[in-house]
Backbone as CSV, one residue per row, in Angstrom:
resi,resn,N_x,N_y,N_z,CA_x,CA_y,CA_z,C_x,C_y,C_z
1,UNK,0.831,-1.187,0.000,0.000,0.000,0.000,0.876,1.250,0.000
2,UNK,0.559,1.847,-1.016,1.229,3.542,-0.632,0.564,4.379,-0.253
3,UNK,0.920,5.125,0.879,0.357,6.290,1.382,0.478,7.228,1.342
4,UNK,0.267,8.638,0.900,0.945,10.093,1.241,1.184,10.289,2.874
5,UNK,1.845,11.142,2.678,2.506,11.521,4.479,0.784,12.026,5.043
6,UNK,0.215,12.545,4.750,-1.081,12.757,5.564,-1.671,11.286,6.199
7,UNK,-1.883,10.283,4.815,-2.570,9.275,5.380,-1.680,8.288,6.203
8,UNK,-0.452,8.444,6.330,0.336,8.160,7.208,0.364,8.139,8.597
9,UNK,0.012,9.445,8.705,-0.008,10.257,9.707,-1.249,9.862,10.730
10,UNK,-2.790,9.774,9.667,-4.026,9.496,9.620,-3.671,7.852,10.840
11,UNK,-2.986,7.155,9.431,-3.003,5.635,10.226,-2.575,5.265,10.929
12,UNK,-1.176,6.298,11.489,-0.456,6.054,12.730,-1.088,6.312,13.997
13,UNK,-2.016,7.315,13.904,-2.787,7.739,14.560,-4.019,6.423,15.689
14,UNK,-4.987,6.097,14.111,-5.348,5.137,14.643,-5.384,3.621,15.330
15,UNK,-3.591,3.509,14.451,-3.341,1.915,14.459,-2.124,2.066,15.167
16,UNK,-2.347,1.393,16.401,-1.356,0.936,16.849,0.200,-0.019,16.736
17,UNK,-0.359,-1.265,15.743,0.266,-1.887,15.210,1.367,-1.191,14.163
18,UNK,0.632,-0.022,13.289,0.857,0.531,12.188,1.893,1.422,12.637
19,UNK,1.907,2.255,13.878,3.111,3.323,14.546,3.900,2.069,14.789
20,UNK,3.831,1.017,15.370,5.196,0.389,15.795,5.923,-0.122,14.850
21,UNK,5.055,-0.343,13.694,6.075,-0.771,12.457,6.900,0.535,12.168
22,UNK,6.344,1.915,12.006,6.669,2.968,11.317,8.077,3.430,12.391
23,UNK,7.931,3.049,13.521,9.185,3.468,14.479,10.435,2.697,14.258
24,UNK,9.732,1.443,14.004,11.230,0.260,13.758,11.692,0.546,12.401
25,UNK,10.909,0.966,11.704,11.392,1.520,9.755,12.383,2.613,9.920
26,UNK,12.039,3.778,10.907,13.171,4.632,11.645,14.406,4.571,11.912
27,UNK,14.462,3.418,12.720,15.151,2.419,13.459,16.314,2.416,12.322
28,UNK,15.549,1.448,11.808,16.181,0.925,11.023,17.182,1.665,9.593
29,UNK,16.309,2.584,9.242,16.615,3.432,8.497,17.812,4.560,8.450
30,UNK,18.105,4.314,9.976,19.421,5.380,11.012,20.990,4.634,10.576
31,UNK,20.679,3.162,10.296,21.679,2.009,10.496,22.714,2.350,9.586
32,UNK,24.085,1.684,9.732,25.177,1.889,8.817,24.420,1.357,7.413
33,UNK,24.288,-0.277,7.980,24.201,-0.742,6.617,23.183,-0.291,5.598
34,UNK,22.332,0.352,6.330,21.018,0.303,5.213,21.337,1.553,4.671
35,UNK,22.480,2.360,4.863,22.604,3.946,4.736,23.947,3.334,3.223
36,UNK,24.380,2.004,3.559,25.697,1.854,2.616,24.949,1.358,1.361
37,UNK,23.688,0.489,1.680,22.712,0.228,0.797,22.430,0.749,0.345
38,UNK,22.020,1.884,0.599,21.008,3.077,-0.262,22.074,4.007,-0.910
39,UNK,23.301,3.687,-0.743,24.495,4.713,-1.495,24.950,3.781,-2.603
40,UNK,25.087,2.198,-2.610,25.467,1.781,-3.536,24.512,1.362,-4.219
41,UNK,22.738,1.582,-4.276,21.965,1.770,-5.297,22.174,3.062,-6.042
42,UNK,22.240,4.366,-5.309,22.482,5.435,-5.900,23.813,5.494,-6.819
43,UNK,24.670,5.090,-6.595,26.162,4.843,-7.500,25.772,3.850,-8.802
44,UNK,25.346,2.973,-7.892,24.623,1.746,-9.784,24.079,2.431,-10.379
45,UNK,22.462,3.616,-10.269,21.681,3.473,-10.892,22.778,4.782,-12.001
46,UNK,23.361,5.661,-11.140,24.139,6.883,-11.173,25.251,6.013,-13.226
47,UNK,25.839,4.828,-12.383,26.735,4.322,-13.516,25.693,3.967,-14.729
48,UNK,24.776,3.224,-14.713,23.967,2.897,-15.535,23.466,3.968,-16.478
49,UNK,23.571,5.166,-15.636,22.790,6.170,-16.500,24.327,6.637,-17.503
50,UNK,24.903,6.421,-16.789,26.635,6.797,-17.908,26.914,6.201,-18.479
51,UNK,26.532,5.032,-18.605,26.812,3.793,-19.556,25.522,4.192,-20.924
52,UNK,24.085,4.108,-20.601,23.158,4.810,-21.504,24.028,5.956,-22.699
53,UNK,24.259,6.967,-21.494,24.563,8.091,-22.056,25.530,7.828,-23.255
54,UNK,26.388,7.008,-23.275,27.731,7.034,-23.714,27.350,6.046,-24.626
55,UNK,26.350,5.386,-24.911,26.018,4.544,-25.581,25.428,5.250,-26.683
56,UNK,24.499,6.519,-26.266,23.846,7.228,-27.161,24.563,8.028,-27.909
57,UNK,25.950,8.676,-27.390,26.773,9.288,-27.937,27.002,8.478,-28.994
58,UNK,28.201,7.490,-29.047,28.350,7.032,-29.332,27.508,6.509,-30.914
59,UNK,26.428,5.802,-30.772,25.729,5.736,-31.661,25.559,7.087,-32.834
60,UNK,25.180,8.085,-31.641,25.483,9.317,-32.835,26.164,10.070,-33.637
61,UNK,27.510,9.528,-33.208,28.954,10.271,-33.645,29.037,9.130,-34.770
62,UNK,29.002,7.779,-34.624,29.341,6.655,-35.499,28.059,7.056,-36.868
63,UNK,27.206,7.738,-36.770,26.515,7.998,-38.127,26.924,9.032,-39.111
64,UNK,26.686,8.950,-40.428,26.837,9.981,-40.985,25.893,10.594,-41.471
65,UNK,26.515,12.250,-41.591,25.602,13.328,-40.860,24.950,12.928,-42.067
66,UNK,23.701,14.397,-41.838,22.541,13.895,-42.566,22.302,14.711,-43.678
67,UNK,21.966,14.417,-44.879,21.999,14.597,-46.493,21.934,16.605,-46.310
68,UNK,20.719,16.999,-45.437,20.615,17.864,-45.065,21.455,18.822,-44.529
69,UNK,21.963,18.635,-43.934,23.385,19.578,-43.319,24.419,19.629,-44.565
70,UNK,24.665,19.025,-45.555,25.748,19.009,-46.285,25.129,20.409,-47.645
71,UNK,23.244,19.905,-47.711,22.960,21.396,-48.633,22.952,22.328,-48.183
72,UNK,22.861,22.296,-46.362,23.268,23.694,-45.871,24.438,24.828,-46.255
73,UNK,25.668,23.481,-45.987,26.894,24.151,-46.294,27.052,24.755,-47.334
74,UNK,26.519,23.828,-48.839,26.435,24.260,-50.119,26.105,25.591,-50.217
75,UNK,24.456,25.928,-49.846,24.303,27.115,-50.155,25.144,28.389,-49.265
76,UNK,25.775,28.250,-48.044,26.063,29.049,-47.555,27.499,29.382,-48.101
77,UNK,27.968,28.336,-48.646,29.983,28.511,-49.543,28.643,29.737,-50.976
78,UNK,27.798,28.803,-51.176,27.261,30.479,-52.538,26.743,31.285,-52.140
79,UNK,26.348,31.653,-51.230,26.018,32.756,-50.688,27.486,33.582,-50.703
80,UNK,28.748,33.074,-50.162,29.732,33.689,-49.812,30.631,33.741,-50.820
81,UNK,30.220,33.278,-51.790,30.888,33.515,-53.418,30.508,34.616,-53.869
82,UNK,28.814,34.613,-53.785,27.920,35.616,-54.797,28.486,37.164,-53.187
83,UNK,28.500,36.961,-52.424,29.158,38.397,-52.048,30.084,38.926,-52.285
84,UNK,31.495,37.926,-52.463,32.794,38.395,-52.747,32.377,39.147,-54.125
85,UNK,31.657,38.546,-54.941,32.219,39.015,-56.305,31.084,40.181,-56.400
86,UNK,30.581,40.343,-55.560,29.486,41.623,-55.455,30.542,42.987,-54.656
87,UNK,31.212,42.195,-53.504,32.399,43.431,-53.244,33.091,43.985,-54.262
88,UNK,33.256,42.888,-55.467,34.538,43.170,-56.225,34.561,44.186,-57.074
89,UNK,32.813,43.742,-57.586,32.449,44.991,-58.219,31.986,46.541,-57.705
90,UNK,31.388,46.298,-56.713,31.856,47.571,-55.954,33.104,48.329,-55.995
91,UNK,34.083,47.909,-55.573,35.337,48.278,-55.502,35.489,48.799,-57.019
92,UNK,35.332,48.406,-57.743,35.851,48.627,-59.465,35.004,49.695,-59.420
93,UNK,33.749,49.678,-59.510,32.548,50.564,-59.486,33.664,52.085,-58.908
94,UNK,33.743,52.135,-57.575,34.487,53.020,-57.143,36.060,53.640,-57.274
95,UNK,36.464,52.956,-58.095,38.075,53.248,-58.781,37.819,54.033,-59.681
96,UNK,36.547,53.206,-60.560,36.261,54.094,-62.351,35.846,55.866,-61.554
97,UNK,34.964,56.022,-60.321,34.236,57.215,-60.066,35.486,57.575,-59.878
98,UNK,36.243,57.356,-59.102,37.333,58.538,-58.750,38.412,58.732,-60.293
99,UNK,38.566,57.402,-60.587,39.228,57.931,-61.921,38.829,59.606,-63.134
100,UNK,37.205,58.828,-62.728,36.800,60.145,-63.917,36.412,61.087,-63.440
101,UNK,36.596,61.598,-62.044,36.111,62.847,-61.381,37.720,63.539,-61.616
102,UNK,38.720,63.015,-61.085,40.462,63.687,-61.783,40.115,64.049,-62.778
């Protein structure tokens, strides 16, 4: 049975039986061992999740990238073509003005 801390509270209240279990769970709960227990579940579940992780990496680095990212690059190398040669002419544009204003 699970209880929220209210109905806990509720049943300790009425049941006698029910507080003396809940005092020895205390008890018990204070102890070395059950404190070394509950640290080397937390360390397993802790490794397990690093083992996942590294698994997922892994998997994702070992693929190749996707068709998509490579037309990215494409258009962005022409994008950066079609500007250079848009500076270039600028620049010329502005040599001829000063030429023919002398």
């Amino acid at each position: 049975m699970n209880f929220n801390n209210n109905e806990k509270m509720i049943k300790a209240a009425t049941d006698p039986k029910y507080r003396e279990l809940l005092q020895v769970a205390r008890k018990l709960e204070k102890t070395k061992e059950y404190k070394a227990h509950k640290q080397q579940t937390i360390t397993k579940r802790k490794e397990e999740g690093r083992k996942k992780l590294v698994g997922n990496l892994s998997e994702f680095f070992g693929k190749p990238p996707l068709s998509g990212g490579k037309r990215k690059t494409k258009r962005k190398k022409r994008s950066r073509r079609k500007k250079t040669k848009k500076s270039r002419r600028r620049r010329r544009k502005k040599k001829t003005k000063r030429r023919r204003r002398r």
